[in-house]
C-alpha positions in Angstrom: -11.9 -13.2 -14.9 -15.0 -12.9 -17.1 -15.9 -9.6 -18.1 -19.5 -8.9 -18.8 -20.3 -7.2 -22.6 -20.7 -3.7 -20.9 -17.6 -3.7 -19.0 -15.4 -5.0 -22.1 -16.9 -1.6 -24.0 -15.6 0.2 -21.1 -12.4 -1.5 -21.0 -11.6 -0.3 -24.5 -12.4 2.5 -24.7 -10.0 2.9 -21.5 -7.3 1.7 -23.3 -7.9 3.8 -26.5 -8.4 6.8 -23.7 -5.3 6.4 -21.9 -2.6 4.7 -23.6 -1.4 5.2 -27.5 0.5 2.3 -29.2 4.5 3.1 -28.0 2.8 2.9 -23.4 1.0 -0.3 -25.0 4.0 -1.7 -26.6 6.4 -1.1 -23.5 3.4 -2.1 -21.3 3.1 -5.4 -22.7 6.9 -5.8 -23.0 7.8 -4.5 -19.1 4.7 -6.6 -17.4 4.5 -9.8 -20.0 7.5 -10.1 -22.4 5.3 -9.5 -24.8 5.7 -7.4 -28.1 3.1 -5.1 -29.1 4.1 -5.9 -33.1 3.5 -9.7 -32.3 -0.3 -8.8 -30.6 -1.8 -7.0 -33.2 -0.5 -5.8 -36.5 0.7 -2.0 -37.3 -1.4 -1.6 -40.1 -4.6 -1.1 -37.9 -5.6 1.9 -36.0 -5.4 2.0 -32.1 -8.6 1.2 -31.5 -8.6 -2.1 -33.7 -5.2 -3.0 -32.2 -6.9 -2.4 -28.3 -9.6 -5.3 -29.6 -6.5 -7.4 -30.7 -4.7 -6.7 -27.3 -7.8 -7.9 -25.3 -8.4 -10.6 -27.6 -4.8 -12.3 -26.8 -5.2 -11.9 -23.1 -9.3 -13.2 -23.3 -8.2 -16.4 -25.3 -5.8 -17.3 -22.4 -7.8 -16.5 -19.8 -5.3 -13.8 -19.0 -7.7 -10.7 -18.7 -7.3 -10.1 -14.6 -3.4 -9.9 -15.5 -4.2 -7.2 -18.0 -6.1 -5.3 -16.1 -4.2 -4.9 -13.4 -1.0 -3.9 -15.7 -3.3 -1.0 -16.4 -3.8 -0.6 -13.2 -0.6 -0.2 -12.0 0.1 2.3 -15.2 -2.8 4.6 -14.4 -4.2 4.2 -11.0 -6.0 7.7 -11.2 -8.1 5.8 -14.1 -11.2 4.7 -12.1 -12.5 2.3 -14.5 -9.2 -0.2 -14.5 -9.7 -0.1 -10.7 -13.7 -0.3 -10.9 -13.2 -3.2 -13.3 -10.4 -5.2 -11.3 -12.9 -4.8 -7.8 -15.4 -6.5 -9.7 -17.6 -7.1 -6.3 -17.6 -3.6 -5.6 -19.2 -1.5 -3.0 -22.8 -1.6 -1.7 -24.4 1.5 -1.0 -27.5 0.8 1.5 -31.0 2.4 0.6 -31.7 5.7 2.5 -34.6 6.4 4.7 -33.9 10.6 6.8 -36.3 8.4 9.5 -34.2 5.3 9.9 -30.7 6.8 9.9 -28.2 9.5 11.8 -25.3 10.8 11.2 -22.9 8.9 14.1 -19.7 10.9 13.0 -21.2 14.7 12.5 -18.5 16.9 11.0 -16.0 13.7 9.8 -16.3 14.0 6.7 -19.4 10.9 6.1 -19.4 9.7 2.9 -16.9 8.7 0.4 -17.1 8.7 -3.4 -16.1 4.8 -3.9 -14.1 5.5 -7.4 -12.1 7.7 -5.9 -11.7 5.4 -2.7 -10.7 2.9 -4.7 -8.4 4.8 -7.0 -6.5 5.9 -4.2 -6.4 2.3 -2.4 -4.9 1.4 -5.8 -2.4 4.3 -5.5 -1.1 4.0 -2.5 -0.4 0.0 -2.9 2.4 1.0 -4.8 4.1 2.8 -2.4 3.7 -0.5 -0.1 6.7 -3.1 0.1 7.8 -6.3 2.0 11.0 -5.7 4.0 13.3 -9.0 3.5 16.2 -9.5 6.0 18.4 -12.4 6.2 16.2 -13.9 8.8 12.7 -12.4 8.1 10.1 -10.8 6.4 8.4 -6.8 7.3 6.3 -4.6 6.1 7.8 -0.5 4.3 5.9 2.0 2.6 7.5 4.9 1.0 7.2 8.4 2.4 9.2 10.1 -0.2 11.0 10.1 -3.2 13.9 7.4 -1.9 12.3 6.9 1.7 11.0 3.7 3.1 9.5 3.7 6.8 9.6 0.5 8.7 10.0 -0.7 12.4 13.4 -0.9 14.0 12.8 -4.1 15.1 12.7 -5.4 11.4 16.2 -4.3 10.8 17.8 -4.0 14.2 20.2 -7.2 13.0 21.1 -5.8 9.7 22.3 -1.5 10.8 24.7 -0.2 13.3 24.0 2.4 15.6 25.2 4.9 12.9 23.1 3.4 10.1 25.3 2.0 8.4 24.4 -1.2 7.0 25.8 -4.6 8.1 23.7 -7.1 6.4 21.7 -6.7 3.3 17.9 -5.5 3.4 15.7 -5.5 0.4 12.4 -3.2 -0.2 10.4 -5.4 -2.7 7.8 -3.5 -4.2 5.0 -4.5 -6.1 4.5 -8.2 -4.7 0.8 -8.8 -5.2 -1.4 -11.4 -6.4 -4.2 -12.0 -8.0 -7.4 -14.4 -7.6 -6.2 -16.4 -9.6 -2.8 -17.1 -8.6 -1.0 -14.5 -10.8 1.7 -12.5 -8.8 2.7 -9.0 -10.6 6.6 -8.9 -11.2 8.5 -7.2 -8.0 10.7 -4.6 -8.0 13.4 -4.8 -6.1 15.6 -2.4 -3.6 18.3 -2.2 -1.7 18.3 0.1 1.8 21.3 2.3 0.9 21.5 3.3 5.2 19.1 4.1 7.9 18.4 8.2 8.2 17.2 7.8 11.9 15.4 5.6 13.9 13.9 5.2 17.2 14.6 1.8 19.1 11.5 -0.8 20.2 10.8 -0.7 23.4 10.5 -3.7 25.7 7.3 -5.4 24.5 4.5 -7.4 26.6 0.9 -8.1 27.5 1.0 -6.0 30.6 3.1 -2.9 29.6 1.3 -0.1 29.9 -0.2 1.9 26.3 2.7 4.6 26.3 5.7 2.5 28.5 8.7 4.0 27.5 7.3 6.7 25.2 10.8 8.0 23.6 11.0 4.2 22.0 9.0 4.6 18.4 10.1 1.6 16.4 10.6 3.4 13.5 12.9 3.0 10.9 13.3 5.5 8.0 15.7 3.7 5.3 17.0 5.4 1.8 16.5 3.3 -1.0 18.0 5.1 -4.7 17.3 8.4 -5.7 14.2 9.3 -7.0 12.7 6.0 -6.6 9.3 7.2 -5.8 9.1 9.5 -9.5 9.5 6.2 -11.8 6.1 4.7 -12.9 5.6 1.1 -11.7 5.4 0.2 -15.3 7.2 1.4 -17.9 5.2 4.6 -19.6 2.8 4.5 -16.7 2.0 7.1 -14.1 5.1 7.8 -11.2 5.0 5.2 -8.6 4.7 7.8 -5.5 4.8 8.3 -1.9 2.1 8.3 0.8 2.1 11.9 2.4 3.6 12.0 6.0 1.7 14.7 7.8 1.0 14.6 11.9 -2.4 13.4 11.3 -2.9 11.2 14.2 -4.2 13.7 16.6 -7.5 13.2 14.7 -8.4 9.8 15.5 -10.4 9.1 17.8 -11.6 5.5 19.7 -13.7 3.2 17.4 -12.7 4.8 14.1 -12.2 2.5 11.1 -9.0 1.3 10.0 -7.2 0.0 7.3 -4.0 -1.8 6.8 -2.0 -2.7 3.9 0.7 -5.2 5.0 2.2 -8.5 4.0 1.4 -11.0 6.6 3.7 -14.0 6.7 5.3 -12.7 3.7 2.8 -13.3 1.8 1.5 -11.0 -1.4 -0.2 -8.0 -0.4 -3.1 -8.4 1.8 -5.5 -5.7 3.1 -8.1 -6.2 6.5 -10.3 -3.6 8.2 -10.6 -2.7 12.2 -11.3 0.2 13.9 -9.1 1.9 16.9 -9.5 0.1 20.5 -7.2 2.8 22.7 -5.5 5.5 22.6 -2.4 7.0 23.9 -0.2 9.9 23.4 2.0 7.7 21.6 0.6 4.4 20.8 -2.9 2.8 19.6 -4.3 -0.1 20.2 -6.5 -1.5 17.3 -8.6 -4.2 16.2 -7.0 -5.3 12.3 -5.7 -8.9 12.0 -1.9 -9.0 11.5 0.8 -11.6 11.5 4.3 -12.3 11.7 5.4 -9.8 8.6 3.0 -7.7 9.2 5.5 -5.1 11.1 6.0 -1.5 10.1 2.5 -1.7 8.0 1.2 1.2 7.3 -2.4 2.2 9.2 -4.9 4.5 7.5 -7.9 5.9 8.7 -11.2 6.2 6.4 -9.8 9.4 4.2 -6.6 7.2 3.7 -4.3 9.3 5.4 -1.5 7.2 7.4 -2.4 7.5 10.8 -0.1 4.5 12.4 2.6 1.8 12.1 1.5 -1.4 13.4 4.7 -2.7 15.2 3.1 -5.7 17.6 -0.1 -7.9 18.8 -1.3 -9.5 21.9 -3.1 -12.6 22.0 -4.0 -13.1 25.6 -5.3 -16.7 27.1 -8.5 -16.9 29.0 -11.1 -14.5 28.2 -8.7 -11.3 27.5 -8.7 -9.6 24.5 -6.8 -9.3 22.0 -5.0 -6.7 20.3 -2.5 -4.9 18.1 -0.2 -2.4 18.6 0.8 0.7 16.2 3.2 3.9 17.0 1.5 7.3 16.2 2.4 9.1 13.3 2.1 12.4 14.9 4.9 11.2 17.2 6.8 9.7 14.6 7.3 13.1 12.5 7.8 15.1 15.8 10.7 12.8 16.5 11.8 13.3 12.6 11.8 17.2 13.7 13.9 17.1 17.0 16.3 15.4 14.7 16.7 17.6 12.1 15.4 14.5 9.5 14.2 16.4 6.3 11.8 14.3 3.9 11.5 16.3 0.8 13.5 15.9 -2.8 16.8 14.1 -3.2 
């Protein structure tokens, strides 16, 4: 990752901004082993020991690890996230003849610092689900609360929620371009709060076929979980906000998913909604094996969704994914008297 003279500046002067020498020092020694006495030497001020920090990491072509330490420790801080999406966004010349508002009243344009800032955010409240026998997708929805599918656990709970097998919550498994992979951490589902079962899934079903089956999960993970920075004197690692927000979307909105496909690191991809039902939508985002109980925003980033299957059609059909509504999801939380708040 080469840095251009103007975006170094920047950098420091982040780091002088945001951090003082004892979040630098169990920075370096949380993400990298590293001590911050061993870096730069205590003699100098802050500033002079932020050149020496860069400095290590720029010799060893380490910078894109850096950054994204930073972050992870302040994902408010626009410039770590400006300076990690170093492609950025494109924002199209205007012309009042040429152009019309499509979506009047939506809410049409978005600032892309923030955007980004919050895309940052809410990646660490995204996990991979590991079972015995495969791999999901969780995202926290409050301080120790991890929502899934059913189907990624069915093997491992009873009935009751009491566990049977082991199932891990592995936060914090992303890479970067060039090959890096940031250090997971690592939960075990204490018991399942509720859940709604899958319901029998094919090509032909029908949108809302068997609408009290939501394939959700919600598992407990240790308390307080979501109040602990993702690195050590950083901000709190956080939840994404469960609120019946579904009943805004509408056909042909954009989408985003956050999931890990295959297992893999983190990986993001952008559709827009095909159909909807009462309880389900049918979108348009790629998604794979591993890819179950993603999380699905809409354009303001509020969680709309959970993907939970795909249907790739021979011939000339269509294909298409799946997700349960999160409207229906937190009505279902209601009827059963499932409270997401503080421990």
């Amino acid at each position: 990752m080469q840095l251009r003279r103007s975006d170094v500046e920047r950098l420091l002067l982040a780091m002088e901004r945001y951090f003082d020498p004892f979040a630098m020092d169990r920075l370096l020694e949380a993400r990298f082993g590293l001590r911050f006495a061993n870096v730069t030497s205590v003699m100098k001020n802050f500033s002079q020991q932020s050149v020496d920090v860069f400095r290590y990491f720029d010799h060893r072509n380490r910078v894109e690890e850096l950054v994204m330490a930073f972050r992870d420790a302040r994902p408010d801080v626009s410039v770590f996230v400006e300076i990690m999406d170093c492609g950025g966004f494109i924002q199209a010349p205007s012309g009042d003849a040429l152009e019309v508002l499509v979506r009047k009243g939506r809410g049409n344009y978005k600032d892309v610092a923030s955007f980004r800032s919050e895309i940052a955010r809410i990646e660490a409240a995204v996990c991979r689900i590991q079972t015995s026998t495969s791999f999901g997708t969780g995202f926290l929805v409050g301080p120790r609360h991890v929502l899934t599918n059913q189907h990624v656990v069915a093997d491992c709970v009873t009935d009751d929620g009491e566990m049977v097998a082991p199932v891990e919550c592995q936060f914090d498994f992303k890479a970067a371009s060039r090959g890096y992979v940031t250090p997971m951490v690592i939960e075990s589902v204490e018991k399942v709060l509720a859940s709604s079962s899958c319901p029998e899934i094919g090509p032909s079903m029908a949108i809302d076929a068997n609408p009290p089956a939501l394939d959700y999960a919600l598992l407990e993970i240790s308390a307080g979980f979501a109040r602990r920075p993702v690195v050590p004197g950083g901000a709190p690692r956080g939840a994404v906000r469960l609120t019946p927000s579904g009943r805004g979307l509408r056909p042909h909105d954009g989408l985003l998913v956050l999931q890990h496909p295959r297992g893999q690191p983190m990986k993001i991809d952008i559709g827009s909604v095909l159909s909807l039902g009462a309880v389900r939508v049918r979108h348009s985002v790629n998604t794979e094996g591993g890819s179950s109980g993603s999380p699905i925003f809409d354009a303001d980033l509020s969680v709309v969704a959970i993907h939970h299957a795909g249907f790739d059609w021979p011939g000339e059909s269509m294909p298409f994914n799946q997700a349960v509504r999160i409207d229906a999801i937190c009505e279902d939380l209601y009827a059963k008297n499932v409270w997401i708040g503080d421990d």
